[in-house]
C-alpha positions, 0 to 999 in steps of 0.5 A: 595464228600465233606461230611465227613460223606459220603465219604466212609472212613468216613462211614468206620471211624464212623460206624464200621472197620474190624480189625484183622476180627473183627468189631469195631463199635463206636471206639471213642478212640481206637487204635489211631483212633480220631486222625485219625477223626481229620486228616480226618476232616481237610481233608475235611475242607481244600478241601472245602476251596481249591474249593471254592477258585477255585470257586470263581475265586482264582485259584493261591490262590487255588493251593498253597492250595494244598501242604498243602492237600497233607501234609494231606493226607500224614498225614493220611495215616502214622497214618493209616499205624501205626495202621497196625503195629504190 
Protein backbone atom coordinates (compact mmCIF):
# COMPACT_ATOMS: atom_id res chain seq x y z
CA UNK A 1 0.00 0.00 0.00
CA UNK A 2 1.45 3.09 -1.19
CA UNK A 3 -0.84 5.78 0.15
CA UNK A 4 0.38 7.64 3.14
CA UNK A 5 -2.50 8.26 4.28
CA UNK A 6 -3.77 4.85 4.27
CA UNK A 7 -1.17 2.67 5.54
CA UNK A 8 -1.68 2.05 8.99
CA UNK A 9 1.03 4.42 10.77
CA UNK A 10 -0.01 6.64 8.77
CA UNK A 11 -3.84 6.47 10.10
CA UNK A 12 -1.89 6.27 13.28
CA UNK A 13 0.18 9.49 12.58
CA UNK A 14 -2.71 11.68 11.49
CA UNK A 15 -5.63 10.72 13.35
CA UNK A 16 -4.49 10.22 16.68
CA UNK A 17 -1.75 7.99 19.11
CA UNK A 18 -1.75 6.62 22.40
CA UNK A 19 0.99 8.04 24.37
CA UNK A 20 1.65 7.37 27.97
CA UNK A 21 -2.36 5.98 27.47
CA UNK A 22 -3.30 9.14 26.51
CA UNK A 23 -4.86 9.91 22.77
CA UNK A 24 -3.01 12.69 21.04
CA UNK A 25 -5.17 13.64 18.21
CA UNK A 26 -4.06 16.19 15.61
CA UNK A 27 -0.40 16.44 16.88
CA UNK A 28 1.13 18.75 14.45
CA UNK A 29 4.26 19.58 16.06
CA UNK A 30 4.29 17.64 19.20
CA UNK A 31 7.13 15.75 20.45
CA UNK A 32 8.98 15.80 17.27
CA UNK A 33 6.18 14.05 15.16
CA UNK A 34 6.46 16.47 11.84
CA UNK A 35 9.51 15.04 11.50
CA UNK A 36 8.55 11.87 12.00
CA UNK A 37 5.39 12.77 8.87
CA UNK A 38 8.21 14.02 6.87
CA UNK A 39 10.23 10.62 7.08
CA UNK A 40 7.11 8.84 6.72
CA UNK A 41 6.27 11.12 3.47
CA UNK A 42 9.61 10.42 1.98
CA UNK A 43 9.16 6.75 2.49
CA UNK A 44 6.56 6.66 0.45
CA UNK A 45 7.58 8.97 -2.26
CA UNK A 46 10.85 6.77 -2.81
CA UNK A 47 8.46 3.39 -2.79
CA UNK A 48 6.69 4.52 -5.43
CA UNK A 49 9.56 5.81 -7.37
CA UNK A 50 11.41 2.19 -6.67
CA UNK A 51 8.26 0.10 -8.32
CA UNK A 52 7.42 2.34 -10.76
CA UNK A 53 10.95 1.96 -11.55
CA UNK A 54 10.57 -1.73 -11.48
CA UNK A 55 7.49 -1.33 -13.34
CA UNK A 56 8.87 0.12 -16.06
CA UNK A 57 11.34 -2.67 -16.72
CA UNK A 58 14.35 -0.73 -14.67
CA UNK A 59 14.92 -3.36 -12.33
CA UNK A 60 18.81 -2.43 -11.57
CA UNK A 61 18.08 1.18 -11.56
CA UNK A 62 15.34 0.05 -8.88
CA UNK A 63 17.35 -2.01 -6.56
CA UNK A 64 19.89 0.28 -6.08
CA UNK A 65 17.12 2.45 -5.04
CA UNK A 66 16.77 0.40 -2.06
CA UNK A 67 19.65 1.30 0.21
CA UNK A 68 18.38 4.44 0.17
CA UNK A 69 14.58 3.01 1.52
CA UNK A 70 16.09 1.49 3.76
CA UNK A 71 18.31 4.60 4.93
CA UNK A 72 14.55 5.73 5.51
CA UNK A 73 13.11 3.53 7.28
CA UNK A 74 15.95 3.39 9.45
CA UNK A 75 15.67 6.87 9.78
CA UNK A 76 12.10 6.54 10.90
CA UNK A 77 12.37 4.10 13.09
CA UNK A 78 15.45 5.97 15.29
CA UNK A 79 13.02 9.30 15.56
CA UNK A 80 10.57 6.93 16.66
CA UNK A 81 12.43 5.04 19.23
CA UNK A 82 13.76 8.91 20.42
CA UNK A 83 10.42 9.62 21.27
CA UNK A 84 10.21 6.31 23.84
CA UNK A 85 12.96 7.65 25.55
CA UNK A 86 12.46 9.27 28.84
Amino acid sequence: MLDLNQCRFGIWLHTGALVDGVVLPGRGELLGLQSIDVLHQKLHALAAEVLSLNDDGRRAEAMGRIAELHALRDMLFEKLSNLLQP
